[in-house]
C-alpha positions in Angstrom: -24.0 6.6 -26.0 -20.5 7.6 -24.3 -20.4 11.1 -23.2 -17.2 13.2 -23.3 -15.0 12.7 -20.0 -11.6 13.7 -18.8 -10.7 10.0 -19.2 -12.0 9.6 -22.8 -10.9 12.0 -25.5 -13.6 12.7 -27.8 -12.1 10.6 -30.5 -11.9 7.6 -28.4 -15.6 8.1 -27.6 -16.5 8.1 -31.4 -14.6 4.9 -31.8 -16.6 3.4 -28.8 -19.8 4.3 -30.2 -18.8 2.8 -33.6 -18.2 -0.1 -32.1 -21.2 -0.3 -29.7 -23.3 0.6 -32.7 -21.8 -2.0 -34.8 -20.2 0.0 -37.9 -17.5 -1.0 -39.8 -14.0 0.3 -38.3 -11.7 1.5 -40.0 -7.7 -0.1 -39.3 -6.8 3.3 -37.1 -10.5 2.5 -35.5 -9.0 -0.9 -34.4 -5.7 0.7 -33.1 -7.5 2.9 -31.2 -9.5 0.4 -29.4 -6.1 -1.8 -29.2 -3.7 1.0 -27.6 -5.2 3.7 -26.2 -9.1 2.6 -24.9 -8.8 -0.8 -23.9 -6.4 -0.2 -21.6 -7.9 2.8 -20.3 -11.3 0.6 -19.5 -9.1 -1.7 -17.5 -7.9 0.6 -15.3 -11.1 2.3 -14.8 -12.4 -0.8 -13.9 -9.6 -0.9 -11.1 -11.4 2.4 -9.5 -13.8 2.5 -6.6 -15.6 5.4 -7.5 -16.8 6.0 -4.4 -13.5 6.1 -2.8 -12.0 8.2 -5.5 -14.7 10.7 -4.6 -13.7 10.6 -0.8 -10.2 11.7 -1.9 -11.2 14.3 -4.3 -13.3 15.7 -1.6 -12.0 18.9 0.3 -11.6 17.7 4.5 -11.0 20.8 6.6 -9.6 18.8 9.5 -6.6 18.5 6.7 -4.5 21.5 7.4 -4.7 21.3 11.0 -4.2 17.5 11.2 -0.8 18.1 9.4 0.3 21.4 10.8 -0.3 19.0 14.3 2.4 16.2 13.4 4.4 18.7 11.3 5.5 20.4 14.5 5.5 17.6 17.1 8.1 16.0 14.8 10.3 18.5 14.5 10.1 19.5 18.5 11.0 15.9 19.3 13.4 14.8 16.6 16.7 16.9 15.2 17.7 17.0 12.3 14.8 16.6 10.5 15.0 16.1 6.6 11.5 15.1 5.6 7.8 14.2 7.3 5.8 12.2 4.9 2.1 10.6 5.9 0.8 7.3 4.1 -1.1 4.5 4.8 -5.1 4.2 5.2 -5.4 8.1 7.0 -4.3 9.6 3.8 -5.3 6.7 1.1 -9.6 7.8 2.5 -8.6 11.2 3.3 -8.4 11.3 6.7 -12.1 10.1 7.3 -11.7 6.5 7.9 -8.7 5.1 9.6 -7.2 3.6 12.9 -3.7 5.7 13.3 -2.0 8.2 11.3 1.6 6.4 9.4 4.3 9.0 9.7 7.5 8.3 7.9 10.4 10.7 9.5 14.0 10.7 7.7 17.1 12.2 9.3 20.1 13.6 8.2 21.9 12.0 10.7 21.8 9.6 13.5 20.9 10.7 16.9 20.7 6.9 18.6 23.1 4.2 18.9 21.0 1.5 19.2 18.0 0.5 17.4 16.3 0.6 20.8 16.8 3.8 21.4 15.2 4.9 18.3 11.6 2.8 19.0 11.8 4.1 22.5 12.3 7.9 20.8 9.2 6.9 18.0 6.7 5.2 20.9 7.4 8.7 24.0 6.5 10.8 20.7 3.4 8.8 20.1 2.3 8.9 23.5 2.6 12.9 23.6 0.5 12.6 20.6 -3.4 13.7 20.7 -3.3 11.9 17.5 -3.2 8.0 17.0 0.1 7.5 15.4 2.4 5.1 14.1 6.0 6.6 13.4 9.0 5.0 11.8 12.6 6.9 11.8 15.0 6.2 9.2 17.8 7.8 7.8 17.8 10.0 4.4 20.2 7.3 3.2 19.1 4.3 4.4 15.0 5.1 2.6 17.3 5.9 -0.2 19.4 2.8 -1.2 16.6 0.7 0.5 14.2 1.5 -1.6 14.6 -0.4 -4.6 14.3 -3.7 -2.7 12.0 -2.8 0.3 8.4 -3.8 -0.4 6.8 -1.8 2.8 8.0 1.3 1.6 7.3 0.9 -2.2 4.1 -0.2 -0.8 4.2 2.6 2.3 4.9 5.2 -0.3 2.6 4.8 -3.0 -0.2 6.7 -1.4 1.7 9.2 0.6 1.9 12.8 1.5 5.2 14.6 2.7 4.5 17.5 4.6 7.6 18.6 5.5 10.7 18.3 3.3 11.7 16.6 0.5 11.5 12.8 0.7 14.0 11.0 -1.9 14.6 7.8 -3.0 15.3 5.6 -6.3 12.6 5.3 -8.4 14.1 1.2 -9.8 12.8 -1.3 -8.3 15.1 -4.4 -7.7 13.9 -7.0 -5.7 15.6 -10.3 -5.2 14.3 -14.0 -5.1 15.9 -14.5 -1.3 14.4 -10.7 -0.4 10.9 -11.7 -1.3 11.4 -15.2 0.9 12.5 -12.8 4.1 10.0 -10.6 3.6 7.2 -13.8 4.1 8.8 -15.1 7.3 6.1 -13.0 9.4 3.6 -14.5 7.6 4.9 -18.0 8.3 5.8 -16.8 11.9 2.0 -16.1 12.2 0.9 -19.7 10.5 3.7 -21.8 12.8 2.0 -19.3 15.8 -1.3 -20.9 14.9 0.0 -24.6 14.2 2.0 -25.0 17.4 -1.1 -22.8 20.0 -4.6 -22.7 18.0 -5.7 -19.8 16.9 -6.2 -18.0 20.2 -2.6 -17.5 19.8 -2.9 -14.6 16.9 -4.9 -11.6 17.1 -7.1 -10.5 14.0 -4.9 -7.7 13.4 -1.8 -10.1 13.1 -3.8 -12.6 10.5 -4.7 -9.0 8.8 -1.0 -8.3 8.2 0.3 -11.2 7.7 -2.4 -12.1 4.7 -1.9 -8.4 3.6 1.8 -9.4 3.5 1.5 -12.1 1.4 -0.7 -10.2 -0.8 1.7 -7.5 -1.9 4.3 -10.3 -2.4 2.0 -11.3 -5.0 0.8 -8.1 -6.7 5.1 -6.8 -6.4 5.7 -10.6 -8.6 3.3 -9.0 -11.2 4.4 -5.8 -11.0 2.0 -3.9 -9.6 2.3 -1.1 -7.0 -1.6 -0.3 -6.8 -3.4 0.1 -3.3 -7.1 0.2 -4.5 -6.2 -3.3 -6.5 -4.5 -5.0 -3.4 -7.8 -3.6 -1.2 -10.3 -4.6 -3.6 -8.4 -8.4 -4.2 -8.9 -8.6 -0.5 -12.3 -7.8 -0.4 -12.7 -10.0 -3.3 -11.6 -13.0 -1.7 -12.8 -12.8 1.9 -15.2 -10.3 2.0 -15.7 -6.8 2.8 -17.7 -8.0 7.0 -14.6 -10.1 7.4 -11.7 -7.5 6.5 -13.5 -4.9 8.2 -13.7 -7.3 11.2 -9.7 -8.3 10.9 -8.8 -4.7 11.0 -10.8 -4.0 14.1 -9.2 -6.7 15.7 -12.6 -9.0 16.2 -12.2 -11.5 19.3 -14.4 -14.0 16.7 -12.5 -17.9 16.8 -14.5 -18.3 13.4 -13.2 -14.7 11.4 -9.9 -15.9 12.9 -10.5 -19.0 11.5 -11.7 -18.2 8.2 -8.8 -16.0 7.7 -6.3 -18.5 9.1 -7.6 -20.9 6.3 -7.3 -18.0 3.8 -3.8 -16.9 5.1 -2.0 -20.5 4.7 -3.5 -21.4 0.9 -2.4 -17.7 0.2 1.3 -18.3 1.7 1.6 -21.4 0.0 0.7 -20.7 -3.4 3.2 -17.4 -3.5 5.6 -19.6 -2.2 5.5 -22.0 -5.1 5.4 -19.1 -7.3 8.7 -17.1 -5.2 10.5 -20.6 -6.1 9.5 -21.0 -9.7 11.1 -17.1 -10.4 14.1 -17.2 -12.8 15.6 -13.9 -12.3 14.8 -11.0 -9.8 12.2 -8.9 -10.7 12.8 -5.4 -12.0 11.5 -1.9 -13.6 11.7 1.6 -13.2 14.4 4.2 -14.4 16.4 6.4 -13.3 16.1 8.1 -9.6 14.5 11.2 -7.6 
């Protein structure tokens, strides 16, 4: 029998039973099933309960962890408009990751070059008793980009600003010759291989570059969901090798294995980038 949850009204857990049970249902029985639970089930499916569990569980280290990059940020950058966190150090709570993301935006400029800004990001990282990884932008440039820059619809979808107000347009609008740019670094990564072996790539870089091609995929579809890209992933490799590309193993056969992995993965959203007819939208309105 299905017991009442948050995610199943009581109604829909009659309807379940009926079904389970075998008894006739009624036409508003079958809609119910058709719109409202089905659907549900698939996206419980999705869910890695123990992961959702990490999340929902209260980390002390929380507070002080923000508070921390909350005010080296703002004593090392003016004009400050908004600190967000994302990435894997908020997506498991801040118990299982290798650096803290920080996404900074500005009112206004305070470098000249691009240069000067990583150089401003890397001195504040190395002040840092926290591993971080900070990008700089301004308000306007996260703003207009937004719609059409897959590492910040990714970057944002499991994020946390702790300072400020972060905005951007909520449409996405992403172009056949955008999603093509955005796989050069896998390619890069592949011709790396090709021309050197594979002693010429780290892990990490094979990591990305696979990860990169998987978001291409799941952004074709639709799809801004974290857990899903994770668990495809894990899915398709295995959770010993991930775990050992994101650590950066020195193995020739992981880098091997993912190598293989990485170029059927880049050519097969390749064919599908060039069969699109029309760019891909959806979303309305903005924040």
């Amino acid at each position: 029998m299905v017991q009442k949850s948050i995610l199943i009204t009581k109604r829909e857990a009659e309807v379940i039973n009926k079904r389970l049970q075998n008894r006739k249902l009624t036409q508003q029985d079958s809609n119910y099933l058709s719109r409202y639970v089905r659907p549900k089930l698939r996206e419980m499916a999705h869910i890695d309960s123990r992961l959702l569990l990490s999340r929902l569980e209260y980390n002390r280290k929380i507070p002080s962890i923000e508070r921390y990059i909350k005010d080296l940020i703002l004593k090392n950058i003016k004009y400050v408009s908004s600190i967000t966190v994302y990435g894997s150090a908020v997506y498991n709570n801040y118990r299982d990751y290798n650096d803290i993301d920080v996404l900074v935006t500005v009112r206004r400029k305070t470098w000249k070059r691009l240069g000067e800004k990583l150089l401003l990001a890397r001195k504040i990282q190395k002040k840092s008793k926290l591993k971080l990884d900070i990008k700089i932008y301004t308000d306007e440039y996260v703003y207009y980009s937004y719609p059409n820059n897959i590492v910040l619809i990714y970057g944002l979808k499991d994020s946390k600003t702790i300072y400020g107000l972060l905005r951007h347009k909520k449409n996405i609008e992403i172009k056949k010759l955008y999603l093509k740019m955005h796989s050069d670094y896998s390619e890069m990564i592949l011709d790396n291989v090709k021309e050197d072996g594979i002693s010429s790539v780290s892990a990490k870089d094979l990591y990305s570059a696979i990860r990169n091609m998987a978001i291409i995929k799941l952004i074709m579809k639709k799809t801004v969901d974290n857990i899903q890209l994770n668990q495809i992933l894990e899915n398709e490799l295995g959770k010993n090798i991930i775990k050992r590309l994101k650590n950066n193993s020195k193995s020739t056969v992981v880098k091997e294995i993912a190598y293989l992995y990485l170029k059927d993965l880049y050519n097969s959203t390749i064919k599908l980038i060039n069969s699109l007819k029309e760019e891909i939208k959806w979303g309305k309105g903005n924040r």
